[in-house]
Backbone of each chain as ProteinMPNN parsed JSONL, in Angstrom:
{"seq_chain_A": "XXXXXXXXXXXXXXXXXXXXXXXXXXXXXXXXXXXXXXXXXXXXXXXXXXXXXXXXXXXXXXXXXX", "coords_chain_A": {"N_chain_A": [[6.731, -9.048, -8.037], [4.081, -10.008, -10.685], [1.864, -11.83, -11.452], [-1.269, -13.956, -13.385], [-3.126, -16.309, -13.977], [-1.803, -19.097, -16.611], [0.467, -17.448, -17.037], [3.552, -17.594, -18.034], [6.895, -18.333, -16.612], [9.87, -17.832, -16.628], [13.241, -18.829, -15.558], [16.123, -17.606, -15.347], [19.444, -19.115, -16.312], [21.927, -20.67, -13.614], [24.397, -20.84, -13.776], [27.621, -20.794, -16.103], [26.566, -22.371, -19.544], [24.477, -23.427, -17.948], [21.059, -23.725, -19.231], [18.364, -21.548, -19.173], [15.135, -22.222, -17.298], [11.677, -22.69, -17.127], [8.206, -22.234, -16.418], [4.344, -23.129, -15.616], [2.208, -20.925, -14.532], [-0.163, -22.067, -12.596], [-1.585, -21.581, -10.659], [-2.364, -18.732, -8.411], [-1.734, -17.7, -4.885], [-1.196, -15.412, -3.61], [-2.117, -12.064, -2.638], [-3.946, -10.086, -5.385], [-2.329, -10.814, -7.658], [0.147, -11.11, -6.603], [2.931, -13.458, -5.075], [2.91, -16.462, -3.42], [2.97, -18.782, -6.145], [1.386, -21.572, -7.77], [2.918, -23.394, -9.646], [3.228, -25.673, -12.849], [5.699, -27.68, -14.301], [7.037, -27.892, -17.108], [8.211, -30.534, -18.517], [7.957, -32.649, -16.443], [5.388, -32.302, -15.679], [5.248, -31.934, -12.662], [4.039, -30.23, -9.609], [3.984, -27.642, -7.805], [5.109, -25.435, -4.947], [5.85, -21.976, -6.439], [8.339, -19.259, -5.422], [9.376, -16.116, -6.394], [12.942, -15.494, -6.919], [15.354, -12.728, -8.002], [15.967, -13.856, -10.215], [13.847, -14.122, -11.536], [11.79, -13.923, -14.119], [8.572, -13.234, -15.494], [6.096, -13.93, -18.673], [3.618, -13.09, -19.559], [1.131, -14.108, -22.3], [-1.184, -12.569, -22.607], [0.097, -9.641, -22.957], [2.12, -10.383, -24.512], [0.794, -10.931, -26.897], [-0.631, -8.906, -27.645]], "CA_chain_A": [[6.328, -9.767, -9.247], [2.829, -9.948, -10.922], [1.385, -12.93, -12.223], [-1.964, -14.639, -13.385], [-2.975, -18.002, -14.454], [-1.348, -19.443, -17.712], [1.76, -16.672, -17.436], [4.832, -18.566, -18.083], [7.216, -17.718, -15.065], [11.09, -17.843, -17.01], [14.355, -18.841, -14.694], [17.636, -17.554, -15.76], [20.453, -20.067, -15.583], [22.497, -19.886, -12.754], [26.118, -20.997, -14.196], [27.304, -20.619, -17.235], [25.812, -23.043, -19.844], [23.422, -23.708, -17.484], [19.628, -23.171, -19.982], [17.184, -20.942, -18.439], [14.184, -23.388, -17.093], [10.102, -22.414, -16.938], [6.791, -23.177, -15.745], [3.259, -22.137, -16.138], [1.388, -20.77, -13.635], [-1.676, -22.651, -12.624], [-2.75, -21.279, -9.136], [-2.012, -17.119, -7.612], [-1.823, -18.064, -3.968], [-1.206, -14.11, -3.35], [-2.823, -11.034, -3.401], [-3.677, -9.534, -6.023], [-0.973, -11.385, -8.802], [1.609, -11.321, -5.909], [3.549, -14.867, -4.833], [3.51, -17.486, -4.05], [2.341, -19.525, -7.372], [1.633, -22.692, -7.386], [3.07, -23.978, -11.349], [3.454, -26.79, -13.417], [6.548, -28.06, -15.009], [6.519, -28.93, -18.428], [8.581, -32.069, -18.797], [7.341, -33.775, -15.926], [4.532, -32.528, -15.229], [5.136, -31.86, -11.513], [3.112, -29.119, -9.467], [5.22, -27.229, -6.585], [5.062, -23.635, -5.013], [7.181, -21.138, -6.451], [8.73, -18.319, -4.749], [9.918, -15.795, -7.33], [13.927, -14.583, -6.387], [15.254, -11.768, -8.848], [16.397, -14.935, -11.554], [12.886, -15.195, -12.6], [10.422, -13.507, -14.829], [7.264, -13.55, -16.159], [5.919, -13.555, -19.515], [2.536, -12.703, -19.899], [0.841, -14.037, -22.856], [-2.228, -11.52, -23.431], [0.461, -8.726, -23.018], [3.074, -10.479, -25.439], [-0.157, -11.0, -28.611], [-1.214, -7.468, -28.038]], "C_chain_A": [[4.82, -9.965, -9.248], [2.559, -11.321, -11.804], [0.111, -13.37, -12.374], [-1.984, -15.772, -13.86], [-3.0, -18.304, -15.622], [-0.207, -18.639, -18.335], [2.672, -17.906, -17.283], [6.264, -17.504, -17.348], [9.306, -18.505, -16.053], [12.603, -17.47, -15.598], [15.872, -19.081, -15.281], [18.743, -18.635, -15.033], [21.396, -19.63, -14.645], [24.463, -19.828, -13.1], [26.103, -20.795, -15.443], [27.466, -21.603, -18.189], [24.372, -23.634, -19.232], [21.907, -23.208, -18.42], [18.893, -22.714, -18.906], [15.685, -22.282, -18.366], [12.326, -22.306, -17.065], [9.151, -23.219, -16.872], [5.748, -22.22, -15.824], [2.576, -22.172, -14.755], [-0.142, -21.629, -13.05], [-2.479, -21.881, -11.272], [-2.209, -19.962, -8.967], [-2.634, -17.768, -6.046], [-1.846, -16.746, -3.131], [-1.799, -13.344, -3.279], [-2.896, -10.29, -4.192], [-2.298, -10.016, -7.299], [-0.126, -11.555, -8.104], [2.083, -13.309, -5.654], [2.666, -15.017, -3.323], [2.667, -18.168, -5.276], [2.309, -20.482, -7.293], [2.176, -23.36, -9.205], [3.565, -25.603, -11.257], [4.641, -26.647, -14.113], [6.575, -28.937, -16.119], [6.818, -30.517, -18.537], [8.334, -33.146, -17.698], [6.018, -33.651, -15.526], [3.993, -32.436, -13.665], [4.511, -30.522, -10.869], [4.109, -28.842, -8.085], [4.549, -26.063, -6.531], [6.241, -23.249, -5.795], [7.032, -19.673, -5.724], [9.944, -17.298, -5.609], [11.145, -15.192, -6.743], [13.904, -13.691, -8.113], [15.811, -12.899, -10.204], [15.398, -15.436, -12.321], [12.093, -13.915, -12.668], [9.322, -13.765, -15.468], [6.677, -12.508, -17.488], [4.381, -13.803, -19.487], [1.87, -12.614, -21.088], [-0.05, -12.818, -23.588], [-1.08, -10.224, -23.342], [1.507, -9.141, -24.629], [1.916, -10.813, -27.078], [-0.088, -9.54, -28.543], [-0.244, -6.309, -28.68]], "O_chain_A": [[4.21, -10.085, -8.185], [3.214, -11.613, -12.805], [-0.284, -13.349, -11.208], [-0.94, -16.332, -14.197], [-4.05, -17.99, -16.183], [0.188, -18.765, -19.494], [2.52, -18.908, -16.585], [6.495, -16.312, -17.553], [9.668, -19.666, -15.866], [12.869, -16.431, -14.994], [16.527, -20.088, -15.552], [18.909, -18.923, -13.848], [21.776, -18.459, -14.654], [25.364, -19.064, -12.756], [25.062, -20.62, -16.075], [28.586, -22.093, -18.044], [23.446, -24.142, -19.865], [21.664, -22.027, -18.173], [18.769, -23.337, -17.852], [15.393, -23.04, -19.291], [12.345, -21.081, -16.95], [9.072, -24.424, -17.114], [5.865, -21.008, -16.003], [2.421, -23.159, -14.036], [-1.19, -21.3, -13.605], [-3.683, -21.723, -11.071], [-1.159, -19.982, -9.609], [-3.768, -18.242, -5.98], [-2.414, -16.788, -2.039], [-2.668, -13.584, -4.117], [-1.988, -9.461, -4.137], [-1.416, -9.205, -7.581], [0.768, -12.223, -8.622], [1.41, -14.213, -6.15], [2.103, -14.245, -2.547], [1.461, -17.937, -5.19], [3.268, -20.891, -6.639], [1.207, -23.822, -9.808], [3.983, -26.36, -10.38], [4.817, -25.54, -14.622], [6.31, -30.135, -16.222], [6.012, -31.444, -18.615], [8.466, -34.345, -17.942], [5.413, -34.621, -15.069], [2.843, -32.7, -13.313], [4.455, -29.599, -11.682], [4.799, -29.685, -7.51], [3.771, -25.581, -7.355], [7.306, -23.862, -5.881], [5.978, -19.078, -5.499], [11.146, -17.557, -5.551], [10.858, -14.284, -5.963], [13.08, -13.793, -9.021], [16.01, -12.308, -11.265], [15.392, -16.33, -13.168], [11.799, -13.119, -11.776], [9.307, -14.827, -16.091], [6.657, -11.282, -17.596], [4.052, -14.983, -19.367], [1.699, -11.456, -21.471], [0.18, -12.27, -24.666], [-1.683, -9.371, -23.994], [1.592, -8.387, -25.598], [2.422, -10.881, -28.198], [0.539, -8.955, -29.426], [-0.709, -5.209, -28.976]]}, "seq_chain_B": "XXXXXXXXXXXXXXXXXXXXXXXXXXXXXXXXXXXXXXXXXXXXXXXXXXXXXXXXXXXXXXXXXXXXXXXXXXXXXXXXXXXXXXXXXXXXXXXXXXXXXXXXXXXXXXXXXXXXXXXXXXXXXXXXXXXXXXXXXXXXXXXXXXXX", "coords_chain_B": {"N_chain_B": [[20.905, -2.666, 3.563], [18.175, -5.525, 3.212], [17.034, -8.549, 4.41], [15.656, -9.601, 2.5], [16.357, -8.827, -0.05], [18.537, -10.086, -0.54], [17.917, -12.092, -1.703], [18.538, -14.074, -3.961], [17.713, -16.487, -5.942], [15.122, -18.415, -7.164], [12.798, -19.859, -5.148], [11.24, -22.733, -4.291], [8.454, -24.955, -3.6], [7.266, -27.725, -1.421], [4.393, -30.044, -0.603], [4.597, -31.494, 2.541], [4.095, -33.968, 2.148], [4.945, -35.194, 0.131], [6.292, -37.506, -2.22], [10.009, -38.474, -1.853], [10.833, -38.923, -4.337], [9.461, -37.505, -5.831], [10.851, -34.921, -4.81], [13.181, -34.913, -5.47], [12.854, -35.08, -8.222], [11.9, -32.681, -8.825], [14.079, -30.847, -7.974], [15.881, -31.515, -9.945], [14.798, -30.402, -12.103], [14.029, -27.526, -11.672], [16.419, -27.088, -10.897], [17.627, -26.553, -8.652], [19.102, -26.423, -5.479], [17.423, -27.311, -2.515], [14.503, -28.276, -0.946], [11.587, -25.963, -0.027], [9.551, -26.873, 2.756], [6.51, -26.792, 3.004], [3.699, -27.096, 5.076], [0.376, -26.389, 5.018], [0.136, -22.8, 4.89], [2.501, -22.89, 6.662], [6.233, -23.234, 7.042], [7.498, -25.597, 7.519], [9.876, -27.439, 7.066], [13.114, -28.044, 5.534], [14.808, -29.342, 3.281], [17.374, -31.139, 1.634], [19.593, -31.264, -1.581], [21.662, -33.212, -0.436], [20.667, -33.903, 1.515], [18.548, -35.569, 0.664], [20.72, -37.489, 0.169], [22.021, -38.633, 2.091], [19.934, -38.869, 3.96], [18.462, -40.601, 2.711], [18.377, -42.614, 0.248], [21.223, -43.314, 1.741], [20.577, -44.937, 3.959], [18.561, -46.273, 2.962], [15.917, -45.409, 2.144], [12.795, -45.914, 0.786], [11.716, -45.026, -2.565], [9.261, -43.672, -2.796], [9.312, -42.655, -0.214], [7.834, -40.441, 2.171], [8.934, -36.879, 2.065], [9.296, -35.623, 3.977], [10.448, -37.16, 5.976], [12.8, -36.692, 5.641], [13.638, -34.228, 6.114], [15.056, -31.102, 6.791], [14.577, -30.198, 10.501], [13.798, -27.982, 13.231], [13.342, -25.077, 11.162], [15.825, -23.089, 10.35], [15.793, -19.367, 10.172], [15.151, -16.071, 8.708], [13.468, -12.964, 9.197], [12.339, -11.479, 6.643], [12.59, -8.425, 6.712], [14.575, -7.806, 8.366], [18.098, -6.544, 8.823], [20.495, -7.114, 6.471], [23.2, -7.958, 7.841], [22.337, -9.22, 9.983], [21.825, -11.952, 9.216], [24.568, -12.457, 8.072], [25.147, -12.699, 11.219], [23.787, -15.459, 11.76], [24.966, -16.971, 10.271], [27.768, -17.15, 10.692], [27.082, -18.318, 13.297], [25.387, -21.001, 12.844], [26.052, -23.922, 11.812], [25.548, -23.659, 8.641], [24.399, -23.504, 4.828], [22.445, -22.567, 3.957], [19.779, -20.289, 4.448], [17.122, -19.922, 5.307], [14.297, -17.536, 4.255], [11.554, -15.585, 5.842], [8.214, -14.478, 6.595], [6.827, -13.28, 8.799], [5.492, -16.678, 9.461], [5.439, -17.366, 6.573], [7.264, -19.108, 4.002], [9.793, -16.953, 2.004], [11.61, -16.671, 0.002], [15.613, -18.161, -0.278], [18.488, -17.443, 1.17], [21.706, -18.108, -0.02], [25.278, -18.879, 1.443], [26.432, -19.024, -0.58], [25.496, -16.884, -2.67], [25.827, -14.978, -1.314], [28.618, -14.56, -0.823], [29.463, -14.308, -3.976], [28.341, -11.588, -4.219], [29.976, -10.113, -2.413], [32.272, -10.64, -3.271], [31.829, -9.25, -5.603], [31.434, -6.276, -5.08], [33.863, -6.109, -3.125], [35.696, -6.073, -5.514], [34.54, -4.027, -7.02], [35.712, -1.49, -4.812], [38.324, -2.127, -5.213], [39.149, -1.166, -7.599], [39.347, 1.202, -7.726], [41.761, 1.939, -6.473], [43.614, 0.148, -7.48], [44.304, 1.198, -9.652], [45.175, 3.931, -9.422], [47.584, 2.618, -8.129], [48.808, 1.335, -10.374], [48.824, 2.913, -12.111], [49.914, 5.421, -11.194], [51.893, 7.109, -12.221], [51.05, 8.776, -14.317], [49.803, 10.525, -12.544], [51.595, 12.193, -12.473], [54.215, 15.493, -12.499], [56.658, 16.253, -14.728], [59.828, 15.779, -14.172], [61.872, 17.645, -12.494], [65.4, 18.979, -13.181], [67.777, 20.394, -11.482]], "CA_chain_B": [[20.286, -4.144, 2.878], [17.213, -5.835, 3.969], [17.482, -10.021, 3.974], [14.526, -10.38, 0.974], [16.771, -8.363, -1.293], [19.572, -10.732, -1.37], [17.375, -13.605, -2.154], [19.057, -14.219, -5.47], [17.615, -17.476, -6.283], [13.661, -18.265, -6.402], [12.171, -20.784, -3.6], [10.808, -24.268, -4.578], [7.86, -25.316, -1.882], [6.124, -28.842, -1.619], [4.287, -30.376, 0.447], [5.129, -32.787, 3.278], [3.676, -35.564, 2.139], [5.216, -35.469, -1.298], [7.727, -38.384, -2.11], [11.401, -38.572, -1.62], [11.617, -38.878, -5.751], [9.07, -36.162, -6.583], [11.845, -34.027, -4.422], [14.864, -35.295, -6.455], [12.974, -34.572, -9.793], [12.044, -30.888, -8.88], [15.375, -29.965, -7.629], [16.445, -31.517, -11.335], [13.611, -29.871, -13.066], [14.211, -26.446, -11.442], [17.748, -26.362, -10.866], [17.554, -25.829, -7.294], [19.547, -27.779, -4.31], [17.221, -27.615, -1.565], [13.139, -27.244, -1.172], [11.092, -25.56, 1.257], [8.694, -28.069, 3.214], [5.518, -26.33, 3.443], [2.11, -27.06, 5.397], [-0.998, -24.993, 4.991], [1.171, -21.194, 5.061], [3.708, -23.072, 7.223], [7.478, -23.264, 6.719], [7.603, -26.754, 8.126], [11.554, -27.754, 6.969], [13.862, -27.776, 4.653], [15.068, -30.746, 2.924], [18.334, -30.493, 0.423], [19.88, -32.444, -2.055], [22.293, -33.922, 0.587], [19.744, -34.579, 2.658], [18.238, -36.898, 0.124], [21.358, -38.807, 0.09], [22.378, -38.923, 3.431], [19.302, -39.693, 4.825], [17.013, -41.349, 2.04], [19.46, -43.137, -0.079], [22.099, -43.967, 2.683], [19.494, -45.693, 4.671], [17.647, -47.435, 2.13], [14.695, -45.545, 2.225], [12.372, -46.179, -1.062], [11.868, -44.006, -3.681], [8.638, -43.333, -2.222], [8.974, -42.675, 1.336], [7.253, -39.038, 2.276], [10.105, -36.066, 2.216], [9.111, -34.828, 6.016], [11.022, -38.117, 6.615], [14.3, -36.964, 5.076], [13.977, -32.643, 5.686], [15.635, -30.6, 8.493], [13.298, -29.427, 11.094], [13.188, -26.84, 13.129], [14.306, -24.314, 10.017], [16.866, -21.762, 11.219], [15.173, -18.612, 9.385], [15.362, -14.499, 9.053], [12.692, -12.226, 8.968], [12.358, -10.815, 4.925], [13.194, -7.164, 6.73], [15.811, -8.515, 9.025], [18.898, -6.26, 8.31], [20.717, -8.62, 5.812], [24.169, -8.309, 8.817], [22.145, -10.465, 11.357], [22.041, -13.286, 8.543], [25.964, -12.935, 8.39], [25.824, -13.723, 12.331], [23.165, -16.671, 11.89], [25.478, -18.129, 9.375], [28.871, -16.913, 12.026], [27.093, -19.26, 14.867], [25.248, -21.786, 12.659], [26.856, -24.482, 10.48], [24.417, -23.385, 7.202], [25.0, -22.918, 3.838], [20.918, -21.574, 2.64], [19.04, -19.337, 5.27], [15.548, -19.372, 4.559], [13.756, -15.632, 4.858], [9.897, -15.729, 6.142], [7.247, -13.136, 6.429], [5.7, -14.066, 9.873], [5.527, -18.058, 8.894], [5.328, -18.021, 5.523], [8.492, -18.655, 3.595], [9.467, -16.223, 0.952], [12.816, -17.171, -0.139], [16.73, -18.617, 0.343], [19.743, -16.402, 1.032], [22.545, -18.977, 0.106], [26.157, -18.704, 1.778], [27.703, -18.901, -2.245], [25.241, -15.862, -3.338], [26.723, -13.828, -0.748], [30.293, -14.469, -1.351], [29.316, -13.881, -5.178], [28.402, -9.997, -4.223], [30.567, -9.317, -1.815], [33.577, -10.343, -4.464], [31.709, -7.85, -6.433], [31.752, -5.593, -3.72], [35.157, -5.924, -3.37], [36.117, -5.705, -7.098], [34.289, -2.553, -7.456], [36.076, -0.989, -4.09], [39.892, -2.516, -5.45], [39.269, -0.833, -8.254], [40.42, 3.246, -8.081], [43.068, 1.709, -5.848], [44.448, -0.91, -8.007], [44.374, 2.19, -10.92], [46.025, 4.536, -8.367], [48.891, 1.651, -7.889], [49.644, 0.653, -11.584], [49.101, 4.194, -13.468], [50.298, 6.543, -10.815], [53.062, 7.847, -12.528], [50.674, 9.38, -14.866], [49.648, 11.864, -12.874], [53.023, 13.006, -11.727], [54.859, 15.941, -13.363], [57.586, 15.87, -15.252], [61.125, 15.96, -12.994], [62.466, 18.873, -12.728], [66.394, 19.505, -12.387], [68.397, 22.185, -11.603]], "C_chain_B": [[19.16, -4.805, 3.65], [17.689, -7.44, 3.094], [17.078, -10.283, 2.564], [15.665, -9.707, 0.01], [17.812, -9.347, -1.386], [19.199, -12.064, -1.391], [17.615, -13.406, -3.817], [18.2, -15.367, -6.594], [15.91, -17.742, -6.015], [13.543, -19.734, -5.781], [11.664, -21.771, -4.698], [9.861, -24.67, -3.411], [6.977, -26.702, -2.173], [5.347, -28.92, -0.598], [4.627, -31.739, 1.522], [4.872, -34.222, 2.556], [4.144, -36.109, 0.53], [6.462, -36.368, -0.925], [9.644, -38.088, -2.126], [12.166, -38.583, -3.126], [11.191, -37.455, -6.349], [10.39, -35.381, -6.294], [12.97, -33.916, -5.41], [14.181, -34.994, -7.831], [12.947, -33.248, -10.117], [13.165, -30.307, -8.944], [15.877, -30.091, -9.026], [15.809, -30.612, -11.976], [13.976, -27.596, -12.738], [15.594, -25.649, -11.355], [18.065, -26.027, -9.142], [18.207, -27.266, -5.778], [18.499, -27.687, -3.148], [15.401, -26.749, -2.106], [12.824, -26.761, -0.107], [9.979, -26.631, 1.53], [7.618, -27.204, 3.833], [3.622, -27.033, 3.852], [1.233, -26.103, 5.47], [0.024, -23.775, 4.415], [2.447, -21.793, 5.247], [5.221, -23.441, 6.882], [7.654, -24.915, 7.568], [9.235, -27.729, 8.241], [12.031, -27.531, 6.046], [14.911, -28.953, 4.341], [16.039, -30.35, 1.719], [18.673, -31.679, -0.307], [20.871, -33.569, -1.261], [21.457, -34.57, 1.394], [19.485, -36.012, 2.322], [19.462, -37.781, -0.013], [21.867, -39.393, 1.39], [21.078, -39.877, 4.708], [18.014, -40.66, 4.519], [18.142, -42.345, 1.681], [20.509, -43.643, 1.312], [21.186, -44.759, 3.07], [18.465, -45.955, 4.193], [16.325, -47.504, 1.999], [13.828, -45.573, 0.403], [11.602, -45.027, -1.503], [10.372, -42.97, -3.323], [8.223, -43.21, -0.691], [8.306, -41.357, 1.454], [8.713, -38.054, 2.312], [10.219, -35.583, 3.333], [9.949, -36.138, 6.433], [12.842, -37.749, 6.413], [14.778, -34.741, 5.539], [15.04, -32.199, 7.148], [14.508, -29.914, 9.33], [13.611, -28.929, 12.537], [13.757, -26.179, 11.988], [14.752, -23.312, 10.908], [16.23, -20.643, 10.184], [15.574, -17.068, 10.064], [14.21, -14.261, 8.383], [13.393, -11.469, 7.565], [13.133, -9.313, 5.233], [14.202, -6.82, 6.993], [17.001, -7.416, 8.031], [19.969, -7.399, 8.158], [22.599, -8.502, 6.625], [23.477, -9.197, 9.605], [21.863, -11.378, 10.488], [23.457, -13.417, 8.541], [26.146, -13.543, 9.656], [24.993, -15.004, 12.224], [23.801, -17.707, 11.241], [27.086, -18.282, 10.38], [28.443, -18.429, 13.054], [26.253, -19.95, 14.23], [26.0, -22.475, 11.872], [25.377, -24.857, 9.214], [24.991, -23.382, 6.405], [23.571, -22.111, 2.952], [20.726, -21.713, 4.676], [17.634, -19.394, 4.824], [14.41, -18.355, 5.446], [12.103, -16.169, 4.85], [9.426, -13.934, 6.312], [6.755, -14.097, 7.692], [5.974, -15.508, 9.63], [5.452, -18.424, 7.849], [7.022, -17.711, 4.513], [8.325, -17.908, 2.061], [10.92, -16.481, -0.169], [14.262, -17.705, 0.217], [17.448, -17.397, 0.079], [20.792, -18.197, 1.204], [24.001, -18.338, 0.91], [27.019, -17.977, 0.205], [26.979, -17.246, -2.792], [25.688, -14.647, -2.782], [27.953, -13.378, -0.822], [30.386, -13.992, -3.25], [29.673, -12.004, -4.91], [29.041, -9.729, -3.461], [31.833, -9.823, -2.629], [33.298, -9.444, -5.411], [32.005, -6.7, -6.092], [33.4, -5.241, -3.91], [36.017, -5.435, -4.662], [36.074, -4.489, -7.269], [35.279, -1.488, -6.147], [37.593, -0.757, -4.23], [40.035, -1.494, -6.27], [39.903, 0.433, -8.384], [41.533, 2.631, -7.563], [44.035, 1.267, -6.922], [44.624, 0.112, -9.871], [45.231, 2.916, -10.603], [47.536, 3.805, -8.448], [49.573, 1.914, -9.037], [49.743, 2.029, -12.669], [49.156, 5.667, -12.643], [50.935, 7.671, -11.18], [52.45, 8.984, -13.557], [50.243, 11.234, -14.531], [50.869, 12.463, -12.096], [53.752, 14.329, -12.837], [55.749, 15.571, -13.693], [59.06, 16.127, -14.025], [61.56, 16.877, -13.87], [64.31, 18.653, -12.477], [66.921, 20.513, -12.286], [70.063, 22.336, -11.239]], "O_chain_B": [[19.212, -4.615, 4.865], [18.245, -7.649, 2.015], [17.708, -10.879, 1.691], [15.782, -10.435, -0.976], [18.091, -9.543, -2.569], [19.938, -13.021, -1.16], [16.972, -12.733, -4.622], [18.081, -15.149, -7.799], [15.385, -17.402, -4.955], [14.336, -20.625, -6.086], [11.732, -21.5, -5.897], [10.355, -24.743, -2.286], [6.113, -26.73, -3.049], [5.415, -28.096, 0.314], [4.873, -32.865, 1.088], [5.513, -35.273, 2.57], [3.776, -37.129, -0.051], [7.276, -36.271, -0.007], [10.084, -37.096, -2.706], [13.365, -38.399, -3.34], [11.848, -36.614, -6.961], [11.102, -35.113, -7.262], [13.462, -32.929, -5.957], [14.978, -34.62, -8.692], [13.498, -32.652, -11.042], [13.417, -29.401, -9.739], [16.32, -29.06, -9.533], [16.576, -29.842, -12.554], [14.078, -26.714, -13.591], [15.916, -24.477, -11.545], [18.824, -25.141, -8.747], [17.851, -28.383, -5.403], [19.069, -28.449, -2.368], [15.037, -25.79, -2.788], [13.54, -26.948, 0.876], [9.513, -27.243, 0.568], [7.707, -26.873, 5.016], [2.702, -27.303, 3.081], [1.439, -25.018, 6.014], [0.67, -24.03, 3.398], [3.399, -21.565, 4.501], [5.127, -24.375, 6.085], [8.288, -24.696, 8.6], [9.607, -28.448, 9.169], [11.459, -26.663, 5.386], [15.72, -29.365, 5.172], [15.726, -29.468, 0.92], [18.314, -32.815, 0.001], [20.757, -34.759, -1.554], [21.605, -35.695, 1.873], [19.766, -37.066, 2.893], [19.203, -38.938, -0.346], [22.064, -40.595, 1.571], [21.125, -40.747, 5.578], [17.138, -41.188, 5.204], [18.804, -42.877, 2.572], [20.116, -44.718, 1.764], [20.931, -45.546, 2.157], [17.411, -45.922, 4.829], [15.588, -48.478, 1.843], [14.268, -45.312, -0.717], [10.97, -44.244, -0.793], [10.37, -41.757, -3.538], [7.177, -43.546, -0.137], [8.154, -41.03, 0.277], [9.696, -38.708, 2.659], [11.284, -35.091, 3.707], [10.143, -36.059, 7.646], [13.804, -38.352, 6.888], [15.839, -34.163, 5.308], [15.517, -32.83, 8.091], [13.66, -29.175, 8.83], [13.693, -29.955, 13.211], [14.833, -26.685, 11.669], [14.223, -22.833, 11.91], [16.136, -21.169, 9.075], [16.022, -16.787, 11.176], [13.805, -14.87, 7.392], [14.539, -11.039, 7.438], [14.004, -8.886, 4.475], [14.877, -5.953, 6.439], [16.914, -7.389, 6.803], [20.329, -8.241, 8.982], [23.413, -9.035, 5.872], [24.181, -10.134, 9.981], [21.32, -12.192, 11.235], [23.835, -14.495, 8.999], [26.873, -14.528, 9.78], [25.652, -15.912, 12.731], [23.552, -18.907, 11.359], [27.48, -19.395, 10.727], [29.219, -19.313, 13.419], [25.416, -19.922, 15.132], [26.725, -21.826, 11.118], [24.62, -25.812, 9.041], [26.204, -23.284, 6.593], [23.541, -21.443, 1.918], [21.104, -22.451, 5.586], [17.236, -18.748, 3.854], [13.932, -18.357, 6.58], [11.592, -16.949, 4.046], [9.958, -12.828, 6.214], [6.409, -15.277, 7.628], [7.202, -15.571, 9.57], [5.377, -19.639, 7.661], [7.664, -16.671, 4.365], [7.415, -18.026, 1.24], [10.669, -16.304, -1.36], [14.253, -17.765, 1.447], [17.25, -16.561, -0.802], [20.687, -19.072, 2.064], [23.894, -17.119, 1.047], [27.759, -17.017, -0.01], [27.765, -16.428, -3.271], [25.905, -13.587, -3.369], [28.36, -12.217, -0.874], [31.369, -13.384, -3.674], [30.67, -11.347, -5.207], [28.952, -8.502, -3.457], [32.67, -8.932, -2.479], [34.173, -8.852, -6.043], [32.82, -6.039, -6.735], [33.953, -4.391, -4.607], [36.854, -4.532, -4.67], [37.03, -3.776, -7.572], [35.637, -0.462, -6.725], [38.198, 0.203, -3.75], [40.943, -0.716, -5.977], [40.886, 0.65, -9.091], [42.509, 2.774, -8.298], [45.061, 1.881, -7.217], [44.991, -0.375, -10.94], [46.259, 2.854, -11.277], [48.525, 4.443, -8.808], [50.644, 2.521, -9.048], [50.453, 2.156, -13.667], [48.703, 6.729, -13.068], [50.772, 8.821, -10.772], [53.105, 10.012, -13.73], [50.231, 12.292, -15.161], [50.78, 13.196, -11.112], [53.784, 14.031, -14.031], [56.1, 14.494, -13.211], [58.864, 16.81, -13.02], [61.659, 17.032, -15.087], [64.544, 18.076, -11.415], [66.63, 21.53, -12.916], [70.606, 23.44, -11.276]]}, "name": "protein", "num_of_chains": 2, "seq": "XXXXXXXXXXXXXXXXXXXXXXXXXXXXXXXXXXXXXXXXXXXXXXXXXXXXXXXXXXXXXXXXXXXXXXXXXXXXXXXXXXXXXXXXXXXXXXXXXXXXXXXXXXXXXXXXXXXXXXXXXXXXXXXXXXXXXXXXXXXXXXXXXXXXXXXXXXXXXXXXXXXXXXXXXXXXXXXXXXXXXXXXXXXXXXXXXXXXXXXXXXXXXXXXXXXXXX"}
């Protein structure tokens, strides 16, 4: 996984109803776009690593305007 | 199979010194039962939602105590390349239910007990399958009976 700062990092639910959850990137702790990330969570506001498994993707604003 | 590939689920990492609630709101916030307890690079423990009740909650610690007070420590762990059979024996001769895979010391993700039993009922499914076709629509390919 590739990421920079202000991609929004999408986590498929794991049961079913479960809503997919996301967070925005704030830090690349990796090389080169690789993991770990450090993001923010919208509704609280909390800052954590993440460690991307295959339940999460990334959306990439300047790719999704262009 | 190599261990990193059957990391199904992505990692959660704080740091030690974060509270005993932050913990309990991430795991809500993310969806995730258990974080990784990281210093500097280091894999430092692994703290679950049980944990927090067993050993924050039960014992009356407050809402802000640090989470290194409540994690498991040493972590039982597999190398990311680790063929993903020597996590079946680490889980055989530990009582686990998440594995957490490193690179050298830095953690990279969980292999749960449940995501394994997920694919290997897939596994299985897909393997039942010619059989359990074989069984119920044999007769199809049979000729017709002959008498004489």
């Amino acid at each position: 996984m590739y990421a920079t700062v202000g991609d929004r990092i999408i986590i498929k639910g794991h049961h079913l109803g479960e809503p997919d959850r996301d967070c925005e990137v704030i830090e690349v702790q990796g090389e080169d776009g690789t993991p770990p990330y450090r993001v923010r969570w919208d509704d609280s506001g909390h800052e954590c690593l993440f460690f991307p498994g295959s339940d999460a993707s990334v959306q990439n604003f300047d790719h999704a305007r262009s | 199979m190599r261990a990193i590939d059957a990391v199904r689920r992505s990692g959660i990492g704080v740091g030690p010194d974060r509270t005993i609630r932050d913990a309990a709101l991430l795991m809500e916030e993310a969806g995730v039962g258990s974080l990784a307890i990281i210093e500097g690079d280091r894999l430092v423990g692994i703290v679950t939602d049980r944990d927090l009740v067993r050993r924050g909650l039960a014992r009356g610690l407050p809402a802000d105590a640090r989470v290194d007070g409540v994690m498991s420590a040493p972590v039982v762990t597999i190398s990311a390349d680790a063929d993903l059979h020597d996590a079946f024996g680490i889980f055989r001769t530990h009582a686990l239910r998440r594995l957490a895979v490193v690179r050298g010391e830095q953690f990279v993700g969980t292999i749960t007990i449940d995501d394994l039993l997920i694919d290997l009922t897939a596994d299985l499914a897909d393997l039942a399958r010619p059989i359990a076709a074989e069984v119920l629509f044999s007769h199809r390919d049979s000729g017709p009976l002959v008498t004489t």
